[in-house]
C-alpha positions as CSV (number, residue, x, y, z in Angstrom):
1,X,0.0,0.0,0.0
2,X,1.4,3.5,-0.9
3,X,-0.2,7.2,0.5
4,X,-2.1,7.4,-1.7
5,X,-3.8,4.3,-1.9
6,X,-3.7,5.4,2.0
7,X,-5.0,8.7,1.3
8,X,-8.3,7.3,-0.4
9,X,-9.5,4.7,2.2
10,X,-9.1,7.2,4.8
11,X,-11.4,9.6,2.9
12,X,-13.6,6.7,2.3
13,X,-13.7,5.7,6.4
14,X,-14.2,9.3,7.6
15,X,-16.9,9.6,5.5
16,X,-18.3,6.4,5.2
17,X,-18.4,6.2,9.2
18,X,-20.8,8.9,10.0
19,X,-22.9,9.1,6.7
20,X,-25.3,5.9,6.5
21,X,-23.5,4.4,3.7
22,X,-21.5,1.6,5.4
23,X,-17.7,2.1,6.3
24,X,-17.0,-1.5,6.3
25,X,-18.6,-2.2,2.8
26,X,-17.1,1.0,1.4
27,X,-13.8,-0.5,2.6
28,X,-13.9,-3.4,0.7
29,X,-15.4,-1.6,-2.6
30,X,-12.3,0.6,-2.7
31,X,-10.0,-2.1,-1.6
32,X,-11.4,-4.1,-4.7
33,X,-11.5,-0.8,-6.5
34,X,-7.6,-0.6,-6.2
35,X,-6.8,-4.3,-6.3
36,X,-5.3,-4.4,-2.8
37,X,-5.2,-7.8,-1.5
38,X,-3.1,-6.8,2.0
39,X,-2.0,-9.3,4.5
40,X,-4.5,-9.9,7.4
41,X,-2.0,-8.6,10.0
42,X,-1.0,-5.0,7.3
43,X,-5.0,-5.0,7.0
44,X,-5.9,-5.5,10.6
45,X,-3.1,-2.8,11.3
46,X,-4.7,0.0,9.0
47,X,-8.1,-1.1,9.9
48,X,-7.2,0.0,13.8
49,X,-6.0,3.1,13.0
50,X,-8.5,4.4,10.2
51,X,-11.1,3.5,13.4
52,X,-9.4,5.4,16.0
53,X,-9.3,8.7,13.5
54,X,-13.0,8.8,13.4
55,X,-13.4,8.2,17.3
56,X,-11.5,10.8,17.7
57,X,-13.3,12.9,15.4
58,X,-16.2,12.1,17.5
59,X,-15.0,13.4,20.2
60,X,-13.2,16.5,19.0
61,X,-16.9,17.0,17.5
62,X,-18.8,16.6,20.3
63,X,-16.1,17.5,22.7
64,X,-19.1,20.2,24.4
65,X,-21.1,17.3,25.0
66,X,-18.4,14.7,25.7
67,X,-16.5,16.4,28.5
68,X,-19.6,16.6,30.8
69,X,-21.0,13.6,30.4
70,X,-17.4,11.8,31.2
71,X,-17.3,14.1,34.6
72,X,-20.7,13.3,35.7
73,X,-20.0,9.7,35.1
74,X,-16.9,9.1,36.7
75,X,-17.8,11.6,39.7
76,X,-21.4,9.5,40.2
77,X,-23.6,12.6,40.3
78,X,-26.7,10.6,39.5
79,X,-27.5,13.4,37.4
80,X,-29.5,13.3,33.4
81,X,-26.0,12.7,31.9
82,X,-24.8,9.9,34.4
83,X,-27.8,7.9,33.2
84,X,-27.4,9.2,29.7
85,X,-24.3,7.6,29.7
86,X,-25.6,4.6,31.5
87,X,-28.1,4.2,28.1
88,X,-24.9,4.5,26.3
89,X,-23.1,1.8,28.0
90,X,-26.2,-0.5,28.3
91,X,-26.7,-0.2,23.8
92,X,-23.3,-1.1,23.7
93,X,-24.0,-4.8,25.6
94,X,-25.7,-6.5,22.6
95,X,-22.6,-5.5,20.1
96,X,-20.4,-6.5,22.9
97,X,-21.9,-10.3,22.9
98,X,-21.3,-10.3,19.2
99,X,-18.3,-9.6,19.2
100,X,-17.2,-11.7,21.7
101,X,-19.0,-14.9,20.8
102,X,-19.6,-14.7,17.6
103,X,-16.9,-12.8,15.8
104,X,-15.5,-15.8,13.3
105,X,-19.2,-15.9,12.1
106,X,-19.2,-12.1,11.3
107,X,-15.7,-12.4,9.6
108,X,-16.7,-15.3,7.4
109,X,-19.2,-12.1,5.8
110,X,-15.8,-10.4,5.1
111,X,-14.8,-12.7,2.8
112,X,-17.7,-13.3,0.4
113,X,-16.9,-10.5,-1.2
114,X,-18.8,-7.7,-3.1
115,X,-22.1,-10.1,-3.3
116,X,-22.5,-9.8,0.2
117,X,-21.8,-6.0,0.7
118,X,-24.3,-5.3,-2.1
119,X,-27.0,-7.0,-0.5
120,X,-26.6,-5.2,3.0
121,X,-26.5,-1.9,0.8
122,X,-29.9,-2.7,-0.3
123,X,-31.1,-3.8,3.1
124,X,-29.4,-0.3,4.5
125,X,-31.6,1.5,1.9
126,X,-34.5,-0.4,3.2
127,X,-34.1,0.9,6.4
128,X,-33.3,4.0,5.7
129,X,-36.8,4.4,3.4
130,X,-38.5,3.0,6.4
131,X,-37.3,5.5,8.8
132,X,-38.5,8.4,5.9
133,X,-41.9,7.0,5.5
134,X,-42.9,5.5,8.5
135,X,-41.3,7.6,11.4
136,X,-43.5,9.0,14.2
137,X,-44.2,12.7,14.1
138,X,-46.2,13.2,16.5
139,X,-43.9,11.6,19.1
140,X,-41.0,13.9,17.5
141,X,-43.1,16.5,18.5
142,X,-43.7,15.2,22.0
143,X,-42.0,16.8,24.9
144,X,-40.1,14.7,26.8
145,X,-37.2,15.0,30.0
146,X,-35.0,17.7,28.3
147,X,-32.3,16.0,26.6
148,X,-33.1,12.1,27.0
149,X,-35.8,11.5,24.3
150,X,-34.1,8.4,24.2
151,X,-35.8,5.5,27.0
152,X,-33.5,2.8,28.3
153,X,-36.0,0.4,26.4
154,X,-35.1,2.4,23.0
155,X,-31.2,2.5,24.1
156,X,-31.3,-1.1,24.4
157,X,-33.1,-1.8,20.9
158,X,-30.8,0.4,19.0
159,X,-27.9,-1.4,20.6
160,X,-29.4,-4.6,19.0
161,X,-29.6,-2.6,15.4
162,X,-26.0,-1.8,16.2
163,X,-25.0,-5.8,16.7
164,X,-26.4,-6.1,13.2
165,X,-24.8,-3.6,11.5
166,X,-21.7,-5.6,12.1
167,X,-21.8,-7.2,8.4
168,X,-20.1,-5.4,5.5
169,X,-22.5,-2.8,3.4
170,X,-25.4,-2.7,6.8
171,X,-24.3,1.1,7.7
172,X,-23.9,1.3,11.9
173,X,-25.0,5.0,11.2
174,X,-28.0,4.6,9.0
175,X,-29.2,1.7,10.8
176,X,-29.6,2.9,14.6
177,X,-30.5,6.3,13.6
178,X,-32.9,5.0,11.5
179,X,-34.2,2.2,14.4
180,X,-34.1,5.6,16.7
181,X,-36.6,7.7,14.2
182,X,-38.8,4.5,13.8
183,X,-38.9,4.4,17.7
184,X,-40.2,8.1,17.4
185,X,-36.8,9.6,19.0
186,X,-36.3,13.1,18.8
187,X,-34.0,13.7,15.6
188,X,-31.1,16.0,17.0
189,X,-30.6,13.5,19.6
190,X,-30.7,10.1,18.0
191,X,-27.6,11.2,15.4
192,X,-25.5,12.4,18.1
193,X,-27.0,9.1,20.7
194,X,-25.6,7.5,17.3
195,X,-22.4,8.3,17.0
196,X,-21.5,8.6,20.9
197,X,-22.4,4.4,21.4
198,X,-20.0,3.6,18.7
199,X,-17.0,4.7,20.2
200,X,-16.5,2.2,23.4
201,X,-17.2,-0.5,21.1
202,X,-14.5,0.5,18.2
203,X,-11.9,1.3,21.0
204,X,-12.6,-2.4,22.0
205,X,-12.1,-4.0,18.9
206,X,-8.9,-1.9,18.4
207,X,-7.5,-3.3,21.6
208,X,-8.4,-7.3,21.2
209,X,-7.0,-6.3,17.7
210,X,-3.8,-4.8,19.0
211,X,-3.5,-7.7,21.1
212,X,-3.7,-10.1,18.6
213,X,-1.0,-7.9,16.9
214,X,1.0,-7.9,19.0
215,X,0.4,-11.9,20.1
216,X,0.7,-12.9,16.3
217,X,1.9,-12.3,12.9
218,X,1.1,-8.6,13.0
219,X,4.5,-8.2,14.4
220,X,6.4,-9.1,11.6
221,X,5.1,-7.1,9.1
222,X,3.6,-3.3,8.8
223,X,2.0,-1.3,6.2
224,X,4.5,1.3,6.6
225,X,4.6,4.8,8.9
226,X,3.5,7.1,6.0
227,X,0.6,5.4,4.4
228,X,-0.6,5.0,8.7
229,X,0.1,8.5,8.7
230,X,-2.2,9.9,6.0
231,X,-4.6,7.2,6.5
232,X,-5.0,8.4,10.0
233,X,-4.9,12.4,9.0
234,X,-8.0,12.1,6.3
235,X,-9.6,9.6,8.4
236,X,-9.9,12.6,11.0
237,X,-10.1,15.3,9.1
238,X,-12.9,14.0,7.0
239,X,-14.1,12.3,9.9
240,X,-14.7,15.6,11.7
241,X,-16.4,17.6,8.8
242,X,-18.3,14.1,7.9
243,X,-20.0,14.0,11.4
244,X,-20.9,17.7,11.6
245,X,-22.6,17.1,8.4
246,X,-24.6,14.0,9.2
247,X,-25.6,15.9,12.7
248,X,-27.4,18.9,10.6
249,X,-28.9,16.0,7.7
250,X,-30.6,14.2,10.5
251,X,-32.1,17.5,11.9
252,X,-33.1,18.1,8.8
253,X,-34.9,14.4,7.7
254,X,-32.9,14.0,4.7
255,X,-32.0,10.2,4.7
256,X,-33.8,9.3,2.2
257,X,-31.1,10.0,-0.7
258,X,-28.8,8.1,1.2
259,X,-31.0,5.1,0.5
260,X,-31.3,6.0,-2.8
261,X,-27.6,6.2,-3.0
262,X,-27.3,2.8,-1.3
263,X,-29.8,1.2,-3.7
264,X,-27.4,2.3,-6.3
265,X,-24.0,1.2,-4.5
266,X,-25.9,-2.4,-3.8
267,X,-27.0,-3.1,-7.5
268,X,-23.1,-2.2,-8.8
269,X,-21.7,-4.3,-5.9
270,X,-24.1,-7.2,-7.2
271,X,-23.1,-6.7,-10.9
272,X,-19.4,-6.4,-10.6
């Protein structure tokens, strides 16, 4: 892998991550794209660091939002954002038990190919037209405790949405923000809900992952410190203005070109 080949999937992950299009299944498209067949441990290496840009974009994002909620957590205060973050932690249970127990199963998704990734495109776009057309306005327009729209019973059901959108091409994104507007959740908080429960679970992965690094082959081989380097800087970058986006299209109720985007992505993944 050179930077530039680098350069491109980090563009692709930043955005891919936030918009409901499917970072995982973009991944692979590119990878086939540019005919890179890297080593598992060079792969699992950029992989990690690609998904600790866009955590970190998260939180540089919603640093506001982040900072408070970590202080009233760790301090106990029993306060809205101790149990907001409670919600947090309990959505991230369900992804946690799939990726514990039932991770070769996922990764045997991984290497079906584009067949695969095209059919979770079109079952992303399905979701997302669902959200559109069947979302609960009058609930939107409910008011509810300021600032947790979101019930424990929701948090928990979006987690499971989340454990799903572990295969290649079902977007993470588009498919709990889209279970939290079918739920009837307040729009301005599901996105950022969204994006918050991703990042205990990707820091997770990139641990285990480091470990097995570390433990295994990964050692003996690297993709190089300057394609890590750029891949990490777009993956940021993008990453950052990708999730300010997606927070104002949400707002705003405009997924349903995203579906129409993915219905198009899915049918090309089929073909090729």
């Amino acid at each position: 892998m050179d930077w530039l080949d680098a350069l491109i999937l980090g563009i692709v992950q930043g955005l891919a991550e936030y918009l409901p299009i499917s970072s995982s299944g973009h991944l692979e498209i590119c990878r086939e794209i540019l005919g890179l067949k890297l080593p598992g441990a060079e792969a699992l290496e950029f992989d990690i660091v690609l998904h600790v840009a866009t955590v970190l974009s998260t939180i540089v994002v919603l640093w506001n939002e982040f900072v408070p909620l970590c202080k009233s957590f760790f301090t106990i205060a029993r306060d809205d954002k101790f149990f907001y973050v409670c919600k947090i932690l309990l959505s991230c249970i369900p992804v946690a038990i799939v990726g514990l127990f039932f991770k070769d199963f996922v990764e045997q998704f991984f290497g079906n190919g584009l067949l695969v990734v095209g059919i979770c495109l079109l079952v992303t776009a399905l979701l997302l037209t669902f959200a559109y057309l069947f979302r609960n306005p009058q609930r939107e327009r409910t008011e509810g405790i300021k600032g947790h729209d979101i019930t424990w019973l929701d948090a928990f059901i979006i987690g499971c949405a989340q454990s799903i959108a572990v295969l290649p091409g079902l977007s993470r994104s588009g498919t709990t923000i889209a279970t939290g507007l079918l739920l009837g959740d307040k729009r301005d908080k599901i996105a950022q809900f969204s994006f918050f429960m991703v990042i205990i679970p990707i820091l997770g992965e990139a641990l285990l992952s480091a470990k097995d690094l570390m433990a295994g082959e990964g050692v003996s081989g690297s993709v190089g410190t300057l394609p890590l380097l750029v891949g990490f800087l777009a993956s940021f970058i993008v990453g950052c203005l990708a999730c300010k986006w997606m927070l104002n299209i949400v707002k705003k109720g405009k997924l349903i070109w995203f579906a129409l985007y993915c219905v198009i992505a899915g049918v090309l993944c089929i073909v090729w």
